[in-house]
Backbone as CSV, one residue per row, in Angstrom:
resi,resn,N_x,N_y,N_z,CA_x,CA_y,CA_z,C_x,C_y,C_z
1,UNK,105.897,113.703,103.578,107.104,113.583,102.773,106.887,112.522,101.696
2,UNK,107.547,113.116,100.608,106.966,111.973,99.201,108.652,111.325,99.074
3,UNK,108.528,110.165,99.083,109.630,108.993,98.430,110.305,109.389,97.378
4,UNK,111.603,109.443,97.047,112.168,109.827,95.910,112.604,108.265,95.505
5,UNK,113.183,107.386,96.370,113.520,106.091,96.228,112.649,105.191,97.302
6,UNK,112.380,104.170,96.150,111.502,102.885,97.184,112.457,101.182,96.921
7,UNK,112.784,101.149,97.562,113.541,99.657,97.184,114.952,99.790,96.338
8,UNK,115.019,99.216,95.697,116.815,99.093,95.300,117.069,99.390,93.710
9,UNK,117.220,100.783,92.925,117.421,101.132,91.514,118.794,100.761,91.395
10,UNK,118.648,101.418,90.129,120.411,101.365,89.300,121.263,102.401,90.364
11,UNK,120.826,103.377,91.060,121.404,104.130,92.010,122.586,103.558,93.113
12,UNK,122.187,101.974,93.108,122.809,101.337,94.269,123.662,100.867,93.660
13,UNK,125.150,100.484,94.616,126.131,100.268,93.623,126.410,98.658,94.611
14,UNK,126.533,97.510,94.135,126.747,96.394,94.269,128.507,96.021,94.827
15,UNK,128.517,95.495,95.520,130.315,95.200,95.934,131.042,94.396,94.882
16,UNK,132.064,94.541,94.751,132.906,93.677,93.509,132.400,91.922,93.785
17,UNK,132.255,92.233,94.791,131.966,90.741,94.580,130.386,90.073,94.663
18,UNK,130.089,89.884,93.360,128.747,89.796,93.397,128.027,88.872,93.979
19,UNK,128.155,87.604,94.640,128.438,86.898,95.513,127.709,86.946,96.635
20,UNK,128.128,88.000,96.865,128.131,88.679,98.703,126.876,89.030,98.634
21,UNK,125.861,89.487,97.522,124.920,90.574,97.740,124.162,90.329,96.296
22,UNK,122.954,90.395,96.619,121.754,89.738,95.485,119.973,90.588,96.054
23,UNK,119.527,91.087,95.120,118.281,91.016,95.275,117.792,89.893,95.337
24,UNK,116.357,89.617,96.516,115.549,88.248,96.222,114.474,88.533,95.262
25,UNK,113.369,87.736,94.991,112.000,87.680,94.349,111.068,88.831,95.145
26,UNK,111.447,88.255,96.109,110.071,89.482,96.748,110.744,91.041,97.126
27,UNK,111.778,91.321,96.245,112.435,92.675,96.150,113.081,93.204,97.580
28,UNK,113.475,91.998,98.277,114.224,92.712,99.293,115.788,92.543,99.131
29,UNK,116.880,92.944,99.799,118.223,92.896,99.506,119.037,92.226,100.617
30,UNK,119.863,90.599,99.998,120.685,90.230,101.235,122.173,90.437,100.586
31,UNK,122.661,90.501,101.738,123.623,90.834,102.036,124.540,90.054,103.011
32,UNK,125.578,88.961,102.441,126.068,87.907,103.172,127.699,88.057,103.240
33,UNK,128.126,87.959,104.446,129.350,88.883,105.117,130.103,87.651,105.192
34,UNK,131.479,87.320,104.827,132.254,86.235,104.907,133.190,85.837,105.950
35,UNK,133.628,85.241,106.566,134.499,85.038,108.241,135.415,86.089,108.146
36,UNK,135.483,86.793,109.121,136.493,87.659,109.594,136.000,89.189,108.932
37,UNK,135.018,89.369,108.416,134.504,90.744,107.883,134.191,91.451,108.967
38,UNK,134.574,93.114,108.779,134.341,93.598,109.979,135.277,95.320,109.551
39,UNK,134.507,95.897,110.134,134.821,97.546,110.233,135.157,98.209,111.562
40,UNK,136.068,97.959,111.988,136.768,98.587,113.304,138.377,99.222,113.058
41,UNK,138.528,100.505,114.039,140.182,100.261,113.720,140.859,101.148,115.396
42,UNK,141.237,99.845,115.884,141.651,100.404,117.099,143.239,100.169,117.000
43,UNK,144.039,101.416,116.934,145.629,100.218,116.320,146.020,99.717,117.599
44,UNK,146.772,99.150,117.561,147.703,97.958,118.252,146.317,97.027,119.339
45,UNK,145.112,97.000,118.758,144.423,96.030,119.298,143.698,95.322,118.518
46,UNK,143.096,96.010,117.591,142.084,95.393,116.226,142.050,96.317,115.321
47,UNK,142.510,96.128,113.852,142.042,97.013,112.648,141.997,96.130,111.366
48,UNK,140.778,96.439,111.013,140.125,95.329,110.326,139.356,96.483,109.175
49,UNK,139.294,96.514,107.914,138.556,97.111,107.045,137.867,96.688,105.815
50,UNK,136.984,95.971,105.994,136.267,94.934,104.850,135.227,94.389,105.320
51,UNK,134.239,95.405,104.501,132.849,94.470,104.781,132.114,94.525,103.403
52,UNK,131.148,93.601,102.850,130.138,93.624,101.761,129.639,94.907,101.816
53,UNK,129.199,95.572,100.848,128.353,97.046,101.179,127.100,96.987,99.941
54,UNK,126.588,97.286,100.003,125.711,97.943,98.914,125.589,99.230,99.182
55,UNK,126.245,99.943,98.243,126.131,101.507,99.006,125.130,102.590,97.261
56,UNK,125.219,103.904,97.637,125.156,104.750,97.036,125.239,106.170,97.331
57,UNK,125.338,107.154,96.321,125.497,108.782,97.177,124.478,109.238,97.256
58,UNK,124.744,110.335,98.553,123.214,110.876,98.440,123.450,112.128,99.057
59,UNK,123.085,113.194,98.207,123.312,114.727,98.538,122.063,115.368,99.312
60,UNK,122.448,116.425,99.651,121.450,117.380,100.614,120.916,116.437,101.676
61,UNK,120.060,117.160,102.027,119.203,116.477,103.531,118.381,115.339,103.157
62,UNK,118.276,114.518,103.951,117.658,113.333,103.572,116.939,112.364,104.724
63,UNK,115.779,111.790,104.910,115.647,110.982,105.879,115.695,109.076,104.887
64,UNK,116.567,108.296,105.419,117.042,106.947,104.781,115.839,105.907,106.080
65,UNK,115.031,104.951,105.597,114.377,104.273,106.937,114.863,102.707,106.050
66,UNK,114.771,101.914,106.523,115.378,100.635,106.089,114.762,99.272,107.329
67,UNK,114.369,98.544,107.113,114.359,97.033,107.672,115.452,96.279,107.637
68,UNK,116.197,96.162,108.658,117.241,94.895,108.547,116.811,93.455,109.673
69,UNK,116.956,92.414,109.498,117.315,91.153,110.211,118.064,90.678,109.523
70,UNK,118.902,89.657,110.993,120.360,89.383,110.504,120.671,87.893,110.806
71,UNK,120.743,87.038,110.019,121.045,85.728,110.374,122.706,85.048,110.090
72,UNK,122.730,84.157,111.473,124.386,83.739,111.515,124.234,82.479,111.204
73,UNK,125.763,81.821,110.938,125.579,80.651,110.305,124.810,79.607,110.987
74,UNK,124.011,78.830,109.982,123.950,77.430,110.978,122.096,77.950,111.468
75,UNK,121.806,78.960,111.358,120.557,79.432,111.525,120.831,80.534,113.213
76,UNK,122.021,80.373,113.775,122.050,81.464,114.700,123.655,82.604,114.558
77,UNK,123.492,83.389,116.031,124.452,84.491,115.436,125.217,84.711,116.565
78,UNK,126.394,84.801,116.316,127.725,84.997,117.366,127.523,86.464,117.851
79,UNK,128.206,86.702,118.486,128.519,88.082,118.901,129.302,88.711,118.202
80,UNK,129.147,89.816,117.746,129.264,90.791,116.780,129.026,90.921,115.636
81,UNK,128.046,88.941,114.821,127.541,89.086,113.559,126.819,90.225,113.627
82,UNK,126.531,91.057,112.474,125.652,92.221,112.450,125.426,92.626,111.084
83,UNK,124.174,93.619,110.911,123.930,94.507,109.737,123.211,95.437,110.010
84,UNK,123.566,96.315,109.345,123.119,97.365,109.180,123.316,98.639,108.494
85,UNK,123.787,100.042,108.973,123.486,100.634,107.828,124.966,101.305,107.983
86,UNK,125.993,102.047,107.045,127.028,103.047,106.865,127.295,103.878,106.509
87,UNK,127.527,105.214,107.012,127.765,106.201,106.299,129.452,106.797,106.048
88,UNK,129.792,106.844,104.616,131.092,107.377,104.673,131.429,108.706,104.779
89,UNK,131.987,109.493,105.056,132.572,111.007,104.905,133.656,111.121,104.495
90,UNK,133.683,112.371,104.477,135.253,112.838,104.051,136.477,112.627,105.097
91,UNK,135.819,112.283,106.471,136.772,112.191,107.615,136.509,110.781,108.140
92,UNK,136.019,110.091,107.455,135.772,108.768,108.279,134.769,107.905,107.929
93,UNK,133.753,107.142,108.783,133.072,106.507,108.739,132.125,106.130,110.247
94,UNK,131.303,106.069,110.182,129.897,105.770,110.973,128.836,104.515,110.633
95,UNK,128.444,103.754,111.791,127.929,102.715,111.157,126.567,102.693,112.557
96,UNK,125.732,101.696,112.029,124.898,101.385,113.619,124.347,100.238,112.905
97,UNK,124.501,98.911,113.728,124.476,97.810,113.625,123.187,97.563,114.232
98,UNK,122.541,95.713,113.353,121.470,95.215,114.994,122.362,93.893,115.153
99,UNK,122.920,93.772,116.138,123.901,92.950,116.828,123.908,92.164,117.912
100,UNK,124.102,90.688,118.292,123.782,90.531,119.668,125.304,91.259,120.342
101,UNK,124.985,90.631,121.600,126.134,90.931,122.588,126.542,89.517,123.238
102,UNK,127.754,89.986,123.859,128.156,89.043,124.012,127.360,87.470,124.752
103,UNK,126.365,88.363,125.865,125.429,87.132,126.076,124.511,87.017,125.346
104,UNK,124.587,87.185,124.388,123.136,86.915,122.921,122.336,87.892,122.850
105,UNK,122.037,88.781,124.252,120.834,89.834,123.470,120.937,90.957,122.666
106,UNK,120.172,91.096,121.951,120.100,91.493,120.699,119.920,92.860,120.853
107,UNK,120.619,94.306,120.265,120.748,95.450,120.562,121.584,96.308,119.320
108,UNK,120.896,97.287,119.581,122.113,98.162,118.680,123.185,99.016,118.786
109,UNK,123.910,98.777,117.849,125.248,99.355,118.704,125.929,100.327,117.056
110,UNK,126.623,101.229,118.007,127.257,102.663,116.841,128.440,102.824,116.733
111,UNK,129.013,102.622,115.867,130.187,102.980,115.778,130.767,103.956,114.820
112,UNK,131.840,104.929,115.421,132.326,105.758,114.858,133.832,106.051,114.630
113,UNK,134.500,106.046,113.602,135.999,106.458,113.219,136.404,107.225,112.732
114,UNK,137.174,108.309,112.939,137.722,109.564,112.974,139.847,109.744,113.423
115,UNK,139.870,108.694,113.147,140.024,107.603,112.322,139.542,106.398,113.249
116,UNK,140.256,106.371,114.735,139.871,105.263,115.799,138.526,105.237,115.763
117,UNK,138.308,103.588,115.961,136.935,103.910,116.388,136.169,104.132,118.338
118,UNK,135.258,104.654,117.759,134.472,104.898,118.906,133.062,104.267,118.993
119,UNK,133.033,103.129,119.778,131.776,102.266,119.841,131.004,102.616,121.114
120,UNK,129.355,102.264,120.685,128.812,102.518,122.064,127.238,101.814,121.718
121,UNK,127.001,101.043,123.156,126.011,100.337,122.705,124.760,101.328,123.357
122,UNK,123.742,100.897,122.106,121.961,101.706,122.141,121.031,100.660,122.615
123,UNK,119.653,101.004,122.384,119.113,100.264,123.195,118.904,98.833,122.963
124,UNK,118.401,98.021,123.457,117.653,96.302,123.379,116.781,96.197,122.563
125,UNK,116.952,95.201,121.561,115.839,94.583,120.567,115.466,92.943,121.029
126,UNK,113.857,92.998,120.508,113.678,91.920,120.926,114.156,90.863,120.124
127,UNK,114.508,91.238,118.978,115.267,90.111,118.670,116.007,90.896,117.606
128,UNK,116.400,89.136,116.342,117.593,90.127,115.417,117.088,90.691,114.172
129,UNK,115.974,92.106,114.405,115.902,92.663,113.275,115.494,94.328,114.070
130,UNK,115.437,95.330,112.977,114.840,96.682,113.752,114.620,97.422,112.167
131,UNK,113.945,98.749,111.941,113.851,99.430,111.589,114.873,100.500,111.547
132,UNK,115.776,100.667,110.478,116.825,101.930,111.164,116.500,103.094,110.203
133,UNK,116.499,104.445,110.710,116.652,105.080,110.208,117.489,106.379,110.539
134,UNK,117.884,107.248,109.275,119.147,107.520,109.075,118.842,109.094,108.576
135,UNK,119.048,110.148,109.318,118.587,111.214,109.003,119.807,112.613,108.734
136,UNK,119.606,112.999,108.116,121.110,114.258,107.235,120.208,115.384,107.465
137,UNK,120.855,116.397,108.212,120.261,118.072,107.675,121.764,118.351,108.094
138,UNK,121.886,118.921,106.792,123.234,119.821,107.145,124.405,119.216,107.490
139,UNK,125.024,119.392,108.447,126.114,118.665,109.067,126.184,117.970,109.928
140,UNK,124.835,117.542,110.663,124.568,116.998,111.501,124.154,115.244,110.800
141,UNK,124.268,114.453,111.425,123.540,113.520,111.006,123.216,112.469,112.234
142,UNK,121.975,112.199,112.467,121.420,111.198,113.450,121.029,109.626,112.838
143,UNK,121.449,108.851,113.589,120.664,107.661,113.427,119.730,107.129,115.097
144,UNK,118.858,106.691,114.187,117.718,106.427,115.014,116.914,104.789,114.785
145,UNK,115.765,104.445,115.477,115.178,103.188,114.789,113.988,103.638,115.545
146,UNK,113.178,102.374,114.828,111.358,102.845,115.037,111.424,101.323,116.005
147,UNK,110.751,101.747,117.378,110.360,100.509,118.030,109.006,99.705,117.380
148,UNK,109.473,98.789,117.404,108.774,97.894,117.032,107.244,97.400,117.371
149,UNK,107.416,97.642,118.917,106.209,97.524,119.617,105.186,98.643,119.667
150,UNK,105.697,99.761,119.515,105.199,100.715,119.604,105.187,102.036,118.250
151,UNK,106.141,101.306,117.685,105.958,102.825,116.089,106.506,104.131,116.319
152,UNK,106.714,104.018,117.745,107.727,105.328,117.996,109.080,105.627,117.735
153,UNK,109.890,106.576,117.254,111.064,107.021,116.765,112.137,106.851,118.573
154,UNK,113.095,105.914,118.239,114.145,106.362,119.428,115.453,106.792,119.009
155,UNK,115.770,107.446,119.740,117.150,108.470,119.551,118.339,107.465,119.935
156,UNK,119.014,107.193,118.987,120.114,106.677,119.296,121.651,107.137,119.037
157,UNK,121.839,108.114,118.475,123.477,108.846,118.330,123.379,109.666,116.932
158,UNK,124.317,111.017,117.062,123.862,111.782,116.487,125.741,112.366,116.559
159,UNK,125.832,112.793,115.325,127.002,113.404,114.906,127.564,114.778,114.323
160,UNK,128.414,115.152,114.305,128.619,115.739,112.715,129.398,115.332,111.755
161,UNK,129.147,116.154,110.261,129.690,115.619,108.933,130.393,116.750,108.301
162,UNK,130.942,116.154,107.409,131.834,117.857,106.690,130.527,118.168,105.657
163,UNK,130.404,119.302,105.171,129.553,119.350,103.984,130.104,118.782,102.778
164,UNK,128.603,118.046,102.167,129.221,117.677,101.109,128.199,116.254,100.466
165,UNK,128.356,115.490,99.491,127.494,114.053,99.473,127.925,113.251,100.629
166,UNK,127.133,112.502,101.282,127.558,111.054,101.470,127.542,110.061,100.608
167,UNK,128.358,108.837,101.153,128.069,107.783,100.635,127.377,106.580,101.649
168,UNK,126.017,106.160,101.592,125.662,105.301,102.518,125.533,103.814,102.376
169,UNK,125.961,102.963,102.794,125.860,101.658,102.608,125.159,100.824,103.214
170,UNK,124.335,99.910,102.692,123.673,98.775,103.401,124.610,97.330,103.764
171,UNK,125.097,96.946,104.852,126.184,95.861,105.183,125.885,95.031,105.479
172,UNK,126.869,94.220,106.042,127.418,92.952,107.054,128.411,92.575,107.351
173,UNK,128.583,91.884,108.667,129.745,91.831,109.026,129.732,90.444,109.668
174,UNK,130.728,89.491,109.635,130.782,88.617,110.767,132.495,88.245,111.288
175,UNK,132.773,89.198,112.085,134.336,89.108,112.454,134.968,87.981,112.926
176,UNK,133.831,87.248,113.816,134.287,85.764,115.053,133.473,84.796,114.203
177,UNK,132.361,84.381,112.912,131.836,83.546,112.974,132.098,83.281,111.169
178,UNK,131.711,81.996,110.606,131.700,81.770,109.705,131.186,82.521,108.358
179,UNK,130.335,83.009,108.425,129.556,83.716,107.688,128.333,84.659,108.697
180,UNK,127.369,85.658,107.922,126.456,86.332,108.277,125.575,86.870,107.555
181,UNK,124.586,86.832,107.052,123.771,87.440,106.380,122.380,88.370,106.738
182,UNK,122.545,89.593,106.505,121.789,90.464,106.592,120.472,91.021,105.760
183,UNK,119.695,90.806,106.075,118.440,90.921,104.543,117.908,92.688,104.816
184,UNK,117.434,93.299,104.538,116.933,94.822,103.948,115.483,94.937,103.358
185,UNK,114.794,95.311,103.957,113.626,95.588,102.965,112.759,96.708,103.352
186,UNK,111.599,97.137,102.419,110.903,98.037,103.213,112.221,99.974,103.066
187,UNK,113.080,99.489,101.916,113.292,101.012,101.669,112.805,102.278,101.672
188,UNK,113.065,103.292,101.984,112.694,104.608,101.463,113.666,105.572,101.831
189,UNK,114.032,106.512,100.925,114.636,108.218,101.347,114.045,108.611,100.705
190,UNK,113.645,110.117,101.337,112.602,110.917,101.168,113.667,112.660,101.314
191,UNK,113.674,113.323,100.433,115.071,114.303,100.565,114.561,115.101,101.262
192,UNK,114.269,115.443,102.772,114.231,116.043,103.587,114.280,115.294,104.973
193,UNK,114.716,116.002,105.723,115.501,115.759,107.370,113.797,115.191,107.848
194,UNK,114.269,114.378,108.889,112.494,114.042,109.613,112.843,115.710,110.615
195,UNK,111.737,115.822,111.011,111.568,116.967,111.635,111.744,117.181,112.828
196,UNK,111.618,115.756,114.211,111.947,115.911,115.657,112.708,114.527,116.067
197,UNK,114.137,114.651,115.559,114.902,113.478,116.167,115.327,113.322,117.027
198,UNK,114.690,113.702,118.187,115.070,113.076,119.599,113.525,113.188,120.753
């Protein structure tokens, strides 16, 4: 599969607040999430809708692979600082974070709203960064990440979409902590589906 995008063009669209989100020198993208940012909506318990994005559209089938690590204030990270990647639809929104938990270890976790959300945690990272990638054929769409130790593809949650573009975003969030910043590097979509996602 040949690269149509490598790193961050005019394609990507920056959040109003320019602030939040900067290319560095060595062409990677951070992304710094302000107290109380956060994408959930459970009503009468938590609904919260505001996070930094760097997003853009992206039609037909597509495989998205991305590098994120995520640093919390102070040089560490609360539970539920996170980044990672978003996809919008016509019915909602989908996200999959690399996040600790509540006792610090570090894992990824998915969330989905239709409108409520629906969270569910994936597997253990050894620490706070992973490989995610983000795959479209049709109406289906999977997210996945490449282990680290090993270079192998793991299956982590898989959906459907209405037909049509997405819009996908690169984030952060820090709901309980002062700030959060998420860095990105190591881009590529390549406009075809990977071929065995699970």
């Amino acid at each position: 599969m040949t690269a149509t995008v490598r790193y961050f063009d005019d394609s990507w669209s920056l959040p109003g607040d320019r602030a939040s989100a900067h290319l560095r020198p060595d062409g990677a993208l951070e992304v710094t999430a302000p107290a109380g940012s956060d994408l959930y909506r459970m009503p009468g318990i938590r609904e919260i809708d505001g996070v930094p994005e760097v997003s853009r559209v992206i039609e037909g089938d597509f495989t998205l692979t991305v590098r994120v690590s995520v640093h919390g204030a102070a040089g560490g990270a609360r539970f539920s600082d996170a980044g990672g990647l978003l996809v919008h639809t016509a019915d909602g929104w989908a996200k999959i974070c690399v996040e600790p938990s509540p006792q610090g270890r570090w894992g990824l976790v998915t969330v989905v709203s239709r409108p409520d959300s629906d969270e569910a945690r994936g597997p253990e990272l050894a620490g706070p960064a992973a490989e995610l990638v983000l795959v479209r054929e049709g109406t289906r769409l999977a997210f996945l990440d490449r282990a680290e130790e090993t270079g192998e593809m793991r299956f982590v949650r898989t959906l459907t979409v209405p037909p049509g573009p997405l819009r996908v975003s690169l984030f952060a969030q820090a709901p309980f902590s002062e700030h959060c910043t998420a860095v990105f590097d190591h881009l590529g979509i390549v406009p075809e589906a990977l071929r065995d996602r699970r």
